[in-house]
N, C-alpha and C positions, 0 to 999 in steps of 0.2 A: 378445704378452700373456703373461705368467706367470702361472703357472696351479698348482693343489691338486689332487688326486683324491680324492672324498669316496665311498662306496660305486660307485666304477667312473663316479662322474660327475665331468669338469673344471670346476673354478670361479676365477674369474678375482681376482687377487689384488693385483698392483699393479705398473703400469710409470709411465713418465714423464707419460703422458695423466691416468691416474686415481688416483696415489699421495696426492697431498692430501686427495681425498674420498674415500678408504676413511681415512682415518687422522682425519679430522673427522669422519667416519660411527660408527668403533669406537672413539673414543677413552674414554668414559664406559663401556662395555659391556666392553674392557678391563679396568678400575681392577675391573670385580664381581668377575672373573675371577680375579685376580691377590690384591687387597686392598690393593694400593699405589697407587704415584704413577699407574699404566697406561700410560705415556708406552713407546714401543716407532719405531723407527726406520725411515722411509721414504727407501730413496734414490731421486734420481733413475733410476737404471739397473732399480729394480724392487728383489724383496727377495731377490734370487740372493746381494746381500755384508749381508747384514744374518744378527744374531745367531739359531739355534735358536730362542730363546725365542721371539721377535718371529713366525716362524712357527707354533707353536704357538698363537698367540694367536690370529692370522688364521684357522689352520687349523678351532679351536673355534666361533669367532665364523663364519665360515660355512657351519660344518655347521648351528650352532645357526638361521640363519639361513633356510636353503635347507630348515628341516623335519626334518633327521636327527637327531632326539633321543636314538636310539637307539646312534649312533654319540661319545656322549659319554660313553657307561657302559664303551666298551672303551680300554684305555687303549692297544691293540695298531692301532687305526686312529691314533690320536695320531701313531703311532712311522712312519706310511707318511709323514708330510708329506718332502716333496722339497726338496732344496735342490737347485734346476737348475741350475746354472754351475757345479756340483759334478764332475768326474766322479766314477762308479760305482766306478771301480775302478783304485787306481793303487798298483802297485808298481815298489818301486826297489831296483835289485841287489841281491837276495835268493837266498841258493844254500838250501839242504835238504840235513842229512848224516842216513840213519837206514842203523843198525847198521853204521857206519863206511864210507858211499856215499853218493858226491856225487849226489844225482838230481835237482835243482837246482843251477846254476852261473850266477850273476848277472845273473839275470832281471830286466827291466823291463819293465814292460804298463802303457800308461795304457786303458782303455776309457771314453770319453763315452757318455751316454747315446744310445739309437738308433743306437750305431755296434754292430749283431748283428754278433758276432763265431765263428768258428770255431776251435776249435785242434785243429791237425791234426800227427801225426804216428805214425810208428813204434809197435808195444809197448815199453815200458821206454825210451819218449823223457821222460816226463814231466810228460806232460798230467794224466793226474789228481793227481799230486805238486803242478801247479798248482790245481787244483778247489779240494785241503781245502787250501792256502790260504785261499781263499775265504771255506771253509766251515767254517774255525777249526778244522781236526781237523790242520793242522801250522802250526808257526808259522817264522819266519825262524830261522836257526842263526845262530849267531855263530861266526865266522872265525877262522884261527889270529892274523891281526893286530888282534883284538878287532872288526870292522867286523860288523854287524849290520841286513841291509836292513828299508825300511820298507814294508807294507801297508796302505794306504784303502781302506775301503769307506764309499763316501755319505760321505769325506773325515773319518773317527772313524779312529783304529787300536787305539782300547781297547775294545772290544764284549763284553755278555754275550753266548755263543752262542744264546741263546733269541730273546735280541729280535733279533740280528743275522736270524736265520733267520726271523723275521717279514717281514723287510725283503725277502728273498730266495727264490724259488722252487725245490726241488731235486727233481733227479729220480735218482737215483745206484743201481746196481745194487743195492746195500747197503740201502737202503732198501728194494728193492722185493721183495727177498729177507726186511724187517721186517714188510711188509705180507701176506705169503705163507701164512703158519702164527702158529698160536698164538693167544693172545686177539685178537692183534689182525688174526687172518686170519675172525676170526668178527665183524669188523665188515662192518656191509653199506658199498655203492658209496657211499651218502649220510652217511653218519657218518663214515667215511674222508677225503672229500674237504671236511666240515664240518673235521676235525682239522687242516686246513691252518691257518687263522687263527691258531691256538694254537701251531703246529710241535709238537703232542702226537702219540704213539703207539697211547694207547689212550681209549676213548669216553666211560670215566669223570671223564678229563682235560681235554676237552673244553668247547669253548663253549660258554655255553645261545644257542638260537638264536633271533633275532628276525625279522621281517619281510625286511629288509633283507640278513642274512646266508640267508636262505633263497632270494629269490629270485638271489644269488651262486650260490649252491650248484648250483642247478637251473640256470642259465646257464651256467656250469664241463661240468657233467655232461655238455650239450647239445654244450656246444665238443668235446666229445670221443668225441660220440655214442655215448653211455653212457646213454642216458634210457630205453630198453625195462628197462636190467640195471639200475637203480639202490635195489633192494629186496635183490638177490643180496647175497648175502657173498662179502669180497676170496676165499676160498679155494674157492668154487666158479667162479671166472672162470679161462679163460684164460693164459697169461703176456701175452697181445697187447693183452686186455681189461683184463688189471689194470695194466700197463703204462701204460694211456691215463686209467684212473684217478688213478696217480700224477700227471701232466699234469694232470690237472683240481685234485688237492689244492694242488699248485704252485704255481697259477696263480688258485686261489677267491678271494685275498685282495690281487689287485691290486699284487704286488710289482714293485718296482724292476728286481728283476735276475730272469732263471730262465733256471739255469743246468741242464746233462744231461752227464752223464757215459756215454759208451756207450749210450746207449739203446735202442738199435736191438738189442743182442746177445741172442739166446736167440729172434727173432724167427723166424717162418716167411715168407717173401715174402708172402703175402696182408697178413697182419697187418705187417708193415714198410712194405707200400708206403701202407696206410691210416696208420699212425705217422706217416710224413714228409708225408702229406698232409693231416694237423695241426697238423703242428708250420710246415710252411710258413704255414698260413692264420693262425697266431698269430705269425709271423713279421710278416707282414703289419699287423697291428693296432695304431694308435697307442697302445702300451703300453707294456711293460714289455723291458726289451732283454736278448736270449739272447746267452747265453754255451753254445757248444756244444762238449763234446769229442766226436772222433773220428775213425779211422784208415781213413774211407773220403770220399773228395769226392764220390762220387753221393748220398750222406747230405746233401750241405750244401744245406741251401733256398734258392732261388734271390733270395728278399727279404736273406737274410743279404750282409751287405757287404764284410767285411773276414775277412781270418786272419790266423792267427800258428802258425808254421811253428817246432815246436821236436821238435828232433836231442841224443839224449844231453845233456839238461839244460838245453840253450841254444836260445834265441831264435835262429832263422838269418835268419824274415822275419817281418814285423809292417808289415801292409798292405793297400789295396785287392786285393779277390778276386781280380781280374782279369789283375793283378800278379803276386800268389801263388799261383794257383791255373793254372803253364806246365809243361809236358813239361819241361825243363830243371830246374826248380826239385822237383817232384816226384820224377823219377828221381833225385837226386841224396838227397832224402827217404829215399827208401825202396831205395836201395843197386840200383836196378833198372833198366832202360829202359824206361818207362812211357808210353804214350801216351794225352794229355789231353783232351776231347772238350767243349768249350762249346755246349752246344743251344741252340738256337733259344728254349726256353724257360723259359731258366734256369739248368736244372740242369746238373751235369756229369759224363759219362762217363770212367773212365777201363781201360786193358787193358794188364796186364803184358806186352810183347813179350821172349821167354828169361827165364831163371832169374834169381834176384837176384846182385847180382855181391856176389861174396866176399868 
């Protein structure tokens, strides 16, 4: 069944069994919508190959349906409908030169949806060079032979960064260093993680909030067990505490993708082993599929499935965990003799044996 997410609820949309009677259902409730002919395309296979617009329509027509009236005044839930046969995220040999350094070298990554992924390497391999990709803060170079790779996200490669980031969940040191000080370190836990919806910084900029985005909001906060502190301001918390804030703003608007960049760093061990035993149990949740960077595999949650193994610029693997995640394949990572340790429940250990080799 194909399916919509309307305020964190899945609604059934159209496959081969029920494509005729949604399309003789909405066909006149369409045309109000529109002001035209309303005619919009069912295939048999469901509406995975059918045009944006055709989702949009559905997407309205069953929120309007299902009660969410509230959810028709934003035009930022519109931007979540899903094209599932879509992948999330596909690039195609794409290098990165900033101030005359290759830090990218012809990278390719497809990620499907629900395929949680890891990217794992070295400092100064290129993981976060790959993040703002992503996150539209670098874009493809073009080559001395003119060649220019290409970027999809949700299968668009021309994106405004705002709505893109609607689409998208982030959690980036940088941010959370935005959230730290300043006006917008004098927002409290619940205006913070309200600012998700919008990808705003500050509270002025913000949602007004209704029923609907409220009880998000308090459900976010809970994910993160932040509901005693959620009157505090970001700058009386924590770095562990506002950290998991950040997760919550991420994560309040139901996106596609949420992705972290380092997350764990600046951590003390209480507050890190609480982090990953968050970030697992959203790992877990038929939602939204994690993109994680970082240079440690006991970090990687055990629901996560796949990595991508990349060394000074380049892709070495891109693969089931299981696969990527060997003694042989790591030491060779990290220039070391490493020994790799798969637990019993999930996770995984790993212990430098000697110095890193030279």
């Amino acid at each position: 069944m194909t399916g919509v997410r309307v305020c964190g609820r899945r609604h059934a949309v159209a496959d081969e069994n029920n494509a005729g009677d949604l399309q003789e259902r909405y066909q006149g409730r369409s045309k109000k919508i529109h002001g035209g002919s309303g005619g919009y395309e069912v295939g048999s296979d469901g509406l995975g190959t059918t045009k944006r617009s055709a989702w949009l329509i559905l997407y309205k027509l069953h929120a309007g349906t299902c009660g969410f009236d509230s959810v028709l005044r934003f035009s930022f839930f519109l931007e979540q409908t899903p094209i599932l046969d879509t992948p999330l995220i596909e690039i195609e040999n794409v290098s990165v030169f900033r101030e005359q350094t290759h830090i990218l070298r012809g990278v390719s990554v497809r990620i499907p949806r629900k395929r949680h992924t890891a990217v794992l390497g070295p400092n100064g391999s290129g993981k976060s060079s790959l993040l703002k990709l992503l996150t539209r803060d670098f874009y493809p170079s073009v080559e001395a032979q003119g060649h220019q790779g290409t970027v999809l996200i949700l299968g668009e490669s021309d994106w405004e960064v705002s709505r893109l980031r609607r689409r998208m969940g982030i959690v980036t040191p940088a941010l959370d260093y935005e959230f730290s000080s300043g006006r917008t370190g004098r927002m409290t836990v619940t205006e913070a993680v309200a600012s998700g919806f919008t990808a705003t910084r500050l509270k002025e900029f913000g949602p007004s909030v209704d029923q609907a985005m409220a009880d998000a909001i308090a459900g976010a906060i809970e994910t993160v067990k932040m509901s005693d502190l959620s009157r505090r301001t970001l700058s009386t918390l924590s770095t562990g505490e506002r950290r998991r804030v950040m997760i919550a703003r991420a994560i309040v608007h139901d996106p596609d993708i949420f992705v972290l960049d380092e997350p764990t760093n600046g951590l003390d061990m209480t507050a890190r082993a609480l982090f990953l035993e968050i970030l697992d149990s959203i790992t877990k949740q038929d939602a939204m599929t994690m993109v994680l960077v970082t240079h440690h595999i006991d970090e990687i949650p055990p629901a996560m499935n796949h990595v991508i193994l990349l060394d000074q610029g380049r892709v070495t693997f891109d693969g089931p965990k299981a696969d990527g995640l060997t003694a042989p394949r790591i030491s060779s990572l990290f220039r070391a003799n490493v020994h790799v340790d798969a637990r019993a429940d999930g996770w995984y250990r790993s212990e430098m044996q000697g110095l890193p080799k030279g």
